[in-house]
C-alpha positions in Angstrom: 105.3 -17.1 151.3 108.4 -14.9 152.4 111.9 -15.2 152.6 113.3 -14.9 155.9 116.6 -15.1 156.9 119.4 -15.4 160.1 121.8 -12.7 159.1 121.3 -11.0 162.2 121.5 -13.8 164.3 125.0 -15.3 162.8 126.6 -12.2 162.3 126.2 -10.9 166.2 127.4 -14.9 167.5 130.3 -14.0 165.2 131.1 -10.2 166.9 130.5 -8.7 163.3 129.4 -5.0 163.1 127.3 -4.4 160.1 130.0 -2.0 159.1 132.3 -4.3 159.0 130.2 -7.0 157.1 129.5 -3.9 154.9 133.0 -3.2 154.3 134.0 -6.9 153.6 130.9 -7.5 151.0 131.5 -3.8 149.4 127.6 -3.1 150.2 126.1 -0.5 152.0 125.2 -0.8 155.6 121.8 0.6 155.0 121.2 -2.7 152.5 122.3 -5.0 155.4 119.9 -3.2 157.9 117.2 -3.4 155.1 117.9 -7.3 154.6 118.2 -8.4 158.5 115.0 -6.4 158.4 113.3 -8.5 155.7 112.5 -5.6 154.1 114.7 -6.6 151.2 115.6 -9.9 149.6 119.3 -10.0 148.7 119.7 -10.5 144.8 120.9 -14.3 144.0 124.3 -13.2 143.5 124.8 -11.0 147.0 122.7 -14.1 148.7 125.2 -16.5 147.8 128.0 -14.5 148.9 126.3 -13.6 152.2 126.4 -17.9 152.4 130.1 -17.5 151.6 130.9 -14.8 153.8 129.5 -16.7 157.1 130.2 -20.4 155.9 127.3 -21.9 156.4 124.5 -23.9 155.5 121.6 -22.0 152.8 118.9 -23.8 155.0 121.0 -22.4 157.7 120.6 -18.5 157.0 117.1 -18.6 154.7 113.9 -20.1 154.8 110.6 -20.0 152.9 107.8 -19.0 155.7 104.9 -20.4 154.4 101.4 -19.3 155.3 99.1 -21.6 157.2 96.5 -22.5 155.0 93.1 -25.2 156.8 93.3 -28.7 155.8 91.0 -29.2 152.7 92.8 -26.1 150.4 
């Protein structure tokens, strides 16, 4: 299983550059591009301000992607 995550998606609806979302979170824009990416999970601490940040629902922005696994395993 994986994290994955909407960052992407709700900051663009919202007209956010990652600069800007950058700036706002005191992060680098390289570990936004890395984490829209899901080549990096936030820490608990930045995840929960990322929730913050947009308002919205954890089930909202992250999701567990589980692997498909037969019937009978």
């Amino acid at each position: 299983m994986r994290v994955i995550n909407h960052i992407k998606e709700i900051r663009m609806k919202r007209g956010i550059t990652q600069v800007k979302m950058a700036e706002d979170l005191q992060i680098t824009r390289q570990t936004i591009n890395a984490i829209e990416k899901n080549k990096y999970n936030p820490s608990l601490e930045l995840a929960l301000k990322l929730i913050a940040y947009f308002d919205v629902p954890m089930e909202e922005m992250f999701y567990l992607e589980e692997e498909f696994k037969p019937k009978g395993e």
